[in-house]
C-alpha positions in Angstrom: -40.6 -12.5 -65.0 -37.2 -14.1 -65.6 -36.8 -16.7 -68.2 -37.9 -19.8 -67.8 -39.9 -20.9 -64.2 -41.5 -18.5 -62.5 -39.5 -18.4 -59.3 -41.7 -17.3 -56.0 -40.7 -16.6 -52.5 -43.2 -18.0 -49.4 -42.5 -16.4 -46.6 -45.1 -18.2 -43.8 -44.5 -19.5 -40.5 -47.3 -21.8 -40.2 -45.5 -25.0 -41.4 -49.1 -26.7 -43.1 -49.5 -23.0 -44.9 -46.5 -23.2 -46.2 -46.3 -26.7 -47.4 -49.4 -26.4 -49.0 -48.7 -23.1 -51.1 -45.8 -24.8 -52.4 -47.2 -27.8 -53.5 -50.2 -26.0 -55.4 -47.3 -23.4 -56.6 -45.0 -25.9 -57.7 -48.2 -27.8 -59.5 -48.8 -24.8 -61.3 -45.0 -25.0 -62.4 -43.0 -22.4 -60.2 -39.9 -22.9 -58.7 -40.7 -22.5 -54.6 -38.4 -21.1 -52.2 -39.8 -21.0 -48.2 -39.0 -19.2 -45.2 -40.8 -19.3 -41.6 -39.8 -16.1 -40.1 -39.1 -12.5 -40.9 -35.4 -12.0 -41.0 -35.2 -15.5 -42.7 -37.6 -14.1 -45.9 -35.6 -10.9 -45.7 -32.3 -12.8 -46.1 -33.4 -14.9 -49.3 -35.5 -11.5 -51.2 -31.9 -10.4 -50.9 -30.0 -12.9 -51.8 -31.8 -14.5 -54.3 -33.8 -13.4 -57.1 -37.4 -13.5 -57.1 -40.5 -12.9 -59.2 -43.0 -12.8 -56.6 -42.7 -12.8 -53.2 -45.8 -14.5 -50.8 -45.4 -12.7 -47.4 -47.9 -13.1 -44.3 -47.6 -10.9 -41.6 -47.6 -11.9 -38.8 -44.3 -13.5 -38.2 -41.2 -13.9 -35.6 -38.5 -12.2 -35.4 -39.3 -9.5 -38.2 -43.0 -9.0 -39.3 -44.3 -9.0 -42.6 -44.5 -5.1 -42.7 -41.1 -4.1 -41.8 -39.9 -7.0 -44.2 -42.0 -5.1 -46.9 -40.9 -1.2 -45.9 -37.2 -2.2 -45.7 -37.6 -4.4 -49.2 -39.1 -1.1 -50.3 -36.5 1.3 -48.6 -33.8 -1.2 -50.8 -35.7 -0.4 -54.5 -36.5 -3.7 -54.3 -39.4 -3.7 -57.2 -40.3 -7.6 -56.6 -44.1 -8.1 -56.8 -45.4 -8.8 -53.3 -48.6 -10.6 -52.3 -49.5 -10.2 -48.7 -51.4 -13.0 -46.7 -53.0 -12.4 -43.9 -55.5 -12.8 -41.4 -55.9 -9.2 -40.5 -59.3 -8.4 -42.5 -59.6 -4.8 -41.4 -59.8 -2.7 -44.6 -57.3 0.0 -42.3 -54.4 -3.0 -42.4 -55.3 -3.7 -46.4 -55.1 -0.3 -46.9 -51.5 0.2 -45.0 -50.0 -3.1 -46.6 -50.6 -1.5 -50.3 -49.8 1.9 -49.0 -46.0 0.0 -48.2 -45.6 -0.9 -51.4 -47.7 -4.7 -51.2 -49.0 -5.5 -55.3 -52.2 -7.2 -53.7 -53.8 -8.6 -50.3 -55.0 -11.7 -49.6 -56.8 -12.3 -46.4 -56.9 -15.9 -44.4 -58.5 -18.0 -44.1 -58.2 -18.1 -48.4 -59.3 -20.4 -51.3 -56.5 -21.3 -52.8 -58.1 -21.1 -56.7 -58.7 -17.6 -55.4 -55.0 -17.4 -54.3 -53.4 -19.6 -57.5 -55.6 -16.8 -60.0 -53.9 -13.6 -58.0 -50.2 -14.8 -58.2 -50.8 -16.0 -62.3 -52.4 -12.3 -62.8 -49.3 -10.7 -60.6 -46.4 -12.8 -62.7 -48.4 -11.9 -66.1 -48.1 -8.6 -65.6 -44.8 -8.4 -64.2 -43.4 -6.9 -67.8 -44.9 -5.8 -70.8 -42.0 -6.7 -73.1 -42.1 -4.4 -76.5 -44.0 -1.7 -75.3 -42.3 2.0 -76.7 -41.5 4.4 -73.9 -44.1 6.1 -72.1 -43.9 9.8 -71.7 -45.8 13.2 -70.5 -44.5 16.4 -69.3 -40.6 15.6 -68.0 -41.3 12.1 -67.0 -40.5 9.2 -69.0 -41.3 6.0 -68.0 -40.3 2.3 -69.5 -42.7 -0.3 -69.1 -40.4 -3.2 -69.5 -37.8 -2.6 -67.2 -40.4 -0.5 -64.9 -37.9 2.9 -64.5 -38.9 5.9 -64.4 -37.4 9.5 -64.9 -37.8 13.2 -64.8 -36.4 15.6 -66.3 -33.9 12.7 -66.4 -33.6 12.0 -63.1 -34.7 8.4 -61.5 -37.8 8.3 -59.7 -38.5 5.1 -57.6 -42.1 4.4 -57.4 -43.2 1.4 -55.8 -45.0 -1.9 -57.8 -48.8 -1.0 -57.9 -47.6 2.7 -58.0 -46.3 1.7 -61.5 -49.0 -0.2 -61.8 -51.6 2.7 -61.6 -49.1 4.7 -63.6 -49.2 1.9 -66.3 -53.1 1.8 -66.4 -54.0 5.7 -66.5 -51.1 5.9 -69.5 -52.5 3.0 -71.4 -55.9 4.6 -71.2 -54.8 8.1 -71.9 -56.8 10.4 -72.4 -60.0 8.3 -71.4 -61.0 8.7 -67.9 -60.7 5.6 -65.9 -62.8 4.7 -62.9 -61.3 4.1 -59.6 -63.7 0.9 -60.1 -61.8 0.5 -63.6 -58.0 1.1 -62.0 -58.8 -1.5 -59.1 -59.4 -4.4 -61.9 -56.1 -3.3 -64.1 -53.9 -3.3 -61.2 -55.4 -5.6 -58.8 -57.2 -7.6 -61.0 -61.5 -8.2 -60.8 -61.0 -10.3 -57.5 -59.4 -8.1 -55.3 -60.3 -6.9 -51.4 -59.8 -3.2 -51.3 -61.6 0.0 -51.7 -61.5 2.7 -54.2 -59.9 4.7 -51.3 -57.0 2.8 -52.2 -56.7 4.3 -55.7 -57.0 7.4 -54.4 -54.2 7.4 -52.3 -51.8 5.7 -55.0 -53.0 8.9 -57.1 -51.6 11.4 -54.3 -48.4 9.4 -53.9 -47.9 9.8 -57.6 -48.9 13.0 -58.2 -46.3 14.1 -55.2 -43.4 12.2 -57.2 -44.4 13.3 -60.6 -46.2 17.1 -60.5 -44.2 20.0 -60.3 -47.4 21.3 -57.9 -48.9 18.1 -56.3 -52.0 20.5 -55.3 -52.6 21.7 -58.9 -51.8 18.9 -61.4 -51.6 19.2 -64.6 -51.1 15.3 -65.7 -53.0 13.6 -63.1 -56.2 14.9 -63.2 -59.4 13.9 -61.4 -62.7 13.8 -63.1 -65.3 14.5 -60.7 -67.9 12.6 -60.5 -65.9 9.5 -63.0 -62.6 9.0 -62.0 -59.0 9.6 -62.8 -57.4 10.6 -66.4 -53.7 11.3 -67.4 -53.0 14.5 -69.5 -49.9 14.4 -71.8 
């Protein structure tokens, strides 16, 4: 989070949506910044500097998935909360596939919403924390880069995020139950397929032989662990 306000990006092009998330987000003291179409979110991710970023899907111009994949395709490691009214568990599961930090489907309660973006902005550093490290990978938890053999790898947010949660617990063997409510919180919409698929995208970037691992084990029957 940068110093001072939180500053958070609505990108919504129903006009009483958006009013209304930036009068509850400026109540809860963030600095709001709106746009009601694709390209028009795109332009002010870029330009500006954000520490979340609100994003439906379903707008002009550019929807809310190719803003996301190019944001992504950019490095652009800004925490995104998707909204939208697609409730099928097959679009939750491709928004946090593209890189989305958590999914939030419409219609919404807005305590429900307000609780999500506090628990996305808390956790958007961990200031203080010593490097992280197993086999050739290195990874910093406050500025959120990782390398191998001293190399950068880009992961995405909640890839980090599921990084971050099986390193703090190493060697205990999380749930997927338990990985859902470090990264996503305890209110949260997806499935423990969802972990699962965050643990094949990581073990691809990070393994020397994704289909043997030898740090990012599974547990059957309990879960996931990470091996130093």
């Amino acid at each position: 989070m940068t110093d001072g306000a939180p500053r958070v990006l609505v990108v919504e092009d129903e006009a009483s949506i958006l009013l209304g998330l930036r009068m509850n987000l400026e109540r809860e003291g963030c600095v709001v910044g709106g746009a009601e179409d694709g390209e028009a979110g795109l332009r002010r991710a870029r330009e500006e500097d954000w520490d979340l970023i609100v994003l439906d899907l379903m707008l002009p111009k550019s929807n809310g998935y190719e803003v996301l994949c190019t944001l992504r395709a950019e490095h652009d490691r800004t925490p995104v909360l998707v909204l939208s009214a697609r409730s099928a568990e097959v679009d939750k599961i491709m928004g946090l596939n593209l890189g989305a930090d958590d999914y939030v489907t419409k219609p919404f309660s807005v305590a429900e919403l307000l609780a999500r973006v506090r628990a996305l902005l808390r956790r958007r550093n961990h200031p203080g924390e010593p490097l992280w490290s197993f086999g050739d990978v290195e990874a910093d938890p406050t500025t959120r880069e990782v390398r191998r053999a001293g190399s950068p790898i880009t992961l995405t947010p909640t890839e980090f995020d599921v990084l971050a949660a099986l390193l703090r617990a190493s060697p205990r063997v999380l749930s997927r139950e338990q990985i859902m409510d470090a990264v996503w919180g305890p209110i949260h919409h997806g499935t423990v397929r969802s972990v699962d698929n965050f643990i094949v995208q990581l073990r691809a970037k990070l393994e020397d032989d994704p289909a043997h691992p030898r740090h990012l084990l599974t547990v059957r029957g309990a879960g996931y662990r990470l091996v130093r």
